[in-house]
C-alpha positions as CSV (number, residue, x, y, z in Angstrom):
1,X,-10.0,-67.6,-59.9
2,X,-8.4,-68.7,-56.9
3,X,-9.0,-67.2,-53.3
4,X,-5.7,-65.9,-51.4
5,X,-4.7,-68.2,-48.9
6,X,-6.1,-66.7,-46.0
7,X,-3.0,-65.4,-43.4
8,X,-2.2,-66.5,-40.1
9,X,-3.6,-64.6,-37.2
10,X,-0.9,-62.4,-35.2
11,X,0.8,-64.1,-32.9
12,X,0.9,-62.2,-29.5
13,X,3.6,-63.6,-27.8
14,X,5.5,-63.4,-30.3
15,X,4.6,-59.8,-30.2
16,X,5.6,-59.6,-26.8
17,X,8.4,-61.5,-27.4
18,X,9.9,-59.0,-29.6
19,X,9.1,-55.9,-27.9
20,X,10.6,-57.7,-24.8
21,X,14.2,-58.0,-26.9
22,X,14.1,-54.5,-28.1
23,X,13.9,-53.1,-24.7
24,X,16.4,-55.1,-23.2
25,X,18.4,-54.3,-26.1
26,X,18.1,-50.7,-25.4
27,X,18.5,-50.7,-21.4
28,X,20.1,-53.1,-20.4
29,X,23.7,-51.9,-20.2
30,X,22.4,-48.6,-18.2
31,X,20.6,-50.4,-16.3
32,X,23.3,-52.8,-15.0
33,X,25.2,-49.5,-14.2
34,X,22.6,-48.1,-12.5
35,X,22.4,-51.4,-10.0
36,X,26.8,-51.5,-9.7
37,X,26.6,-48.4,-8.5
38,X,23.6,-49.0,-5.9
39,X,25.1,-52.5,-4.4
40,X,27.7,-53.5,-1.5
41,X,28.4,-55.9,-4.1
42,X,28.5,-55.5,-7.8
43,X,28.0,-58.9,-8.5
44,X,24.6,-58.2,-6.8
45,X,24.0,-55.9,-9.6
46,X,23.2,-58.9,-12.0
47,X,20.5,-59.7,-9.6
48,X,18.8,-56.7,-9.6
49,X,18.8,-56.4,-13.3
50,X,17.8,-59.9,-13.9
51,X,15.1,-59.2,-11.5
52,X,14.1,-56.3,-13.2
53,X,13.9,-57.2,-16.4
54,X,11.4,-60.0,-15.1
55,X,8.7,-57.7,-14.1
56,X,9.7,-56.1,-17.5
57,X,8.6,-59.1,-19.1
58,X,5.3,-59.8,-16.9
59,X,4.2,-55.8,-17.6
60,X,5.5,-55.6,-21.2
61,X,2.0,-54.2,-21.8
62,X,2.6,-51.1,-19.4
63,X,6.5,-50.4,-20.5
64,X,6.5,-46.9,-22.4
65,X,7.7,-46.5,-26.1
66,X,10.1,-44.7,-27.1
67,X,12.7,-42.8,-24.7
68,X,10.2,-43.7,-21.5
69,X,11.5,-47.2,-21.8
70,X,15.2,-45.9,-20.2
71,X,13.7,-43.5,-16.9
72,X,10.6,-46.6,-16.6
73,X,13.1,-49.5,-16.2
74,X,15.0,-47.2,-13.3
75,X,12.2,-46.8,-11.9
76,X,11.8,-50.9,-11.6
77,X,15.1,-51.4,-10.9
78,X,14.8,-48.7,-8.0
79,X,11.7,-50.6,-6.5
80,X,13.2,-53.8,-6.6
81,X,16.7,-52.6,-5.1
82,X,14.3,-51.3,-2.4
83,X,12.8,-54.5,-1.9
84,X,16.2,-56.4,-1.6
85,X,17.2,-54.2,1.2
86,X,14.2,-54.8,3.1
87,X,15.3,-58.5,3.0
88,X,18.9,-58.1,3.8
89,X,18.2,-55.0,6.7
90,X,20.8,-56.4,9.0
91,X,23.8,-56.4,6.4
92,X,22.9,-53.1,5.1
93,X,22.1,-51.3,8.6
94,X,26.3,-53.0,9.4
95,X,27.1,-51.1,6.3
96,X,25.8,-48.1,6.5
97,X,27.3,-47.7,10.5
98,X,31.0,-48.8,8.7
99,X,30.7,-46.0,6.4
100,X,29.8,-43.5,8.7
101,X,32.6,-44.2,10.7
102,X,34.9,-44.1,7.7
103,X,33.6,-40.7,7.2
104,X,34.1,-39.5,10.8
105,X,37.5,-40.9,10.8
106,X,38.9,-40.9,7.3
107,X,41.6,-38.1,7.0
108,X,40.7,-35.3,4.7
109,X,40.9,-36.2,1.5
110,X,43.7,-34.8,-1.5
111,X,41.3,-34.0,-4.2
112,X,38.1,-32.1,-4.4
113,X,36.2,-35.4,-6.5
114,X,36.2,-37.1,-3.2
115,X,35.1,-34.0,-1.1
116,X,32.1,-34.5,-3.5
117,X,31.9,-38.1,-2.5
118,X,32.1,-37.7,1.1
119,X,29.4,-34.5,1.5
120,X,27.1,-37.2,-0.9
121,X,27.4,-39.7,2.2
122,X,26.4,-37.5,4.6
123,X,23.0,-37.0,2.8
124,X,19.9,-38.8,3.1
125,X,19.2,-41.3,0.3
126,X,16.6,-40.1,-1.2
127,X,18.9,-36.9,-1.6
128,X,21.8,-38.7,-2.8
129,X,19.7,-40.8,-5.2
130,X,18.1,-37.5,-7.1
131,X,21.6,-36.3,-7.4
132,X,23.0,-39.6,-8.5
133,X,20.2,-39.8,-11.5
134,X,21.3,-36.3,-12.6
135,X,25.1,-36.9,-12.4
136,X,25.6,-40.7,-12.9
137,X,22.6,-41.4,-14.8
138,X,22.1,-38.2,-16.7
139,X,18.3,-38.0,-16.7
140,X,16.4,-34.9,-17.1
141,X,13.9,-33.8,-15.0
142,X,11.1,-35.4,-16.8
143,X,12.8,-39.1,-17.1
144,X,13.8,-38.4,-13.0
145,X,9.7,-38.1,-12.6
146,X,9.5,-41.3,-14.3
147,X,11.9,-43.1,-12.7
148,X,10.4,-41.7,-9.1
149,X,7.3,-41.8,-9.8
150,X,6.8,-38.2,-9.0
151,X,5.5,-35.2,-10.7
152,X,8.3,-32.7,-12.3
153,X,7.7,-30.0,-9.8
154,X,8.6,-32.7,-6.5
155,X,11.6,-33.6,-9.0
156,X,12.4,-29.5,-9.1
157,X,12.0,-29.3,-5.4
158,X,13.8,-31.8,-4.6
159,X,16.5,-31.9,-6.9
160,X,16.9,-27.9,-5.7
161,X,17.0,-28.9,-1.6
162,X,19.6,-31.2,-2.6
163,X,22.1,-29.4,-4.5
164,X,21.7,-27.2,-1.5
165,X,22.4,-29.6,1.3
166,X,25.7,-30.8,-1.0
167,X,26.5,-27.3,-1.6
168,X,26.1,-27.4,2.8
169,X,28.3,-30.3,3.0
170,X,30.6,-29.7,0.2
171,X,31.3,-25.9,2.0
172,X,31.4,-27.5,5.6
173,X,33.7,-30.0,4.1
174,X,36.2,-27.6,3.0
175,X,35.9,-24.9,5.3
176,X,39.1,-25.8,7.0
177,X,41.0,-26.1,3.6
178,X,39.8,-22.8,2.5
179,X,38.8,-24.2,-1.0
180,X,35.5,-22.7,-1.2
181,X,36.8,-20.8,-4.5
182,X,37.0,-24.5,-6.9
183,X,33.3,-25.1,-5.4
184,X,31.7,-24.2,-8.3
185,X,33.3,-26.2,-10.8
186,X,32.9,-29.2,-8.1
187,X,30.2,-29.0,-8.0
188,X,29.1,-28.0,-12.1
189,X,28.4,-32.1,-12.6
190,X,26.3,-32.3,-9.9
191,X,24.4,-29.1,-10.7
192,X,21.8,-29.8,-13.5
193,X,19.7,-32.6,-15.5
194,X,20.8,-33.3,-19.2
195,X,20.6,-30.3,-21.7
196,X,17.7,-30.0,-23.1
197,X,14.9,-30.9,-20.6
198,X,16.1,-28.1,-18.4
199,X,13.7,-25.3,-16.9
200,X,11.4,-22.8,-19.0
């Protein structure tokens, strides 16, 4: 009677090498749309997702399974966009005066989508990013808490103080137009996180 030839131990990088492909394979594209939409220059964007998808690959061990994967890789992508502008302050700081004074002396604008866009600008950033995860992104409350690194209640808190400073901006914005009446369906996109992960 012959033995069974005995099998080859797992192979752990292989391991890691697969799990690797499968999450790129599932995040990449939103992840490169999350970064176009977060650089002065969307060829910058590749950057950031290359850069991302390195510490990806040097924590594969701490990625989530499953749908965590998605909110977890925002929430690297988000740290090193951070760390990019702290290295570039002076460019950024030049922007960021050039689009406050395109917002002080832009005409008003046509159409209520950029009334949107230019009460966004006048928030703070960590406003405009909590609104940008809900309506660009479309991330519920518990994937924005994993992309933040926050608990759900800051996200609820926050996510409710900045629908009401856009709600502020959006009113201020129109007040001379007198179009407070299409407000509501202005603002239905930016109103709430993804069906489904909502509020008891």
């Amino acid at each position: 009677m012959t033995s069974p030839e005995p099998q080859p131990p797992p192979d752990p990088l292989a391991d890691r090498e697969d799990r690797f492909t499968a999450l790129f394979e599932s995040t990449h594209r939103a992840l490169l749309a999350y970064a176009v939409r977060r650089v002065t220059e969307p060829a910058d964007a590749a950057d950031v997702v290359a850069e991302s998808f390195l510490v990806a690959w040097r924590r594969i061990d701490d990625v989530p399974g499953g749908d965590d994967a998605r909110p977890w890789m925002f929430g690297v992508a988000r740290r090193v966009l951070a760390n990019t502008r702290r290295g570039d302050r002076r460019r950024l700081a030049l922007a960021d005066r050039l689009r406050d004074h395109l917002t002080d002396v832009a005409p008003p604008p046509d159409d209520s989508g950029s009334d949107i866009e230019r009460a966004l600008a006048r928030l703070s950033a960590d406003d405009q990013e909590i609104l940008r995860l809900v309506a660009w992104e479309e991330l519920g409350r518990d994937e924005i808490a994993l992309a933040l690194g926050v608990s759900r209640t800051v996200v609820r808190v926050r996510l409710h103080r900045a629908r009401r400073r856009l709600a502020d901006q959006l009113a201020a914005l129109q007040e001379p137009l007198k179009r407070s009446a299409t407000g509501g369906q202005v603002m239905s996109r930016w109103a709430g996180a993804r069906p489904g992960i909502e509020e008891a």
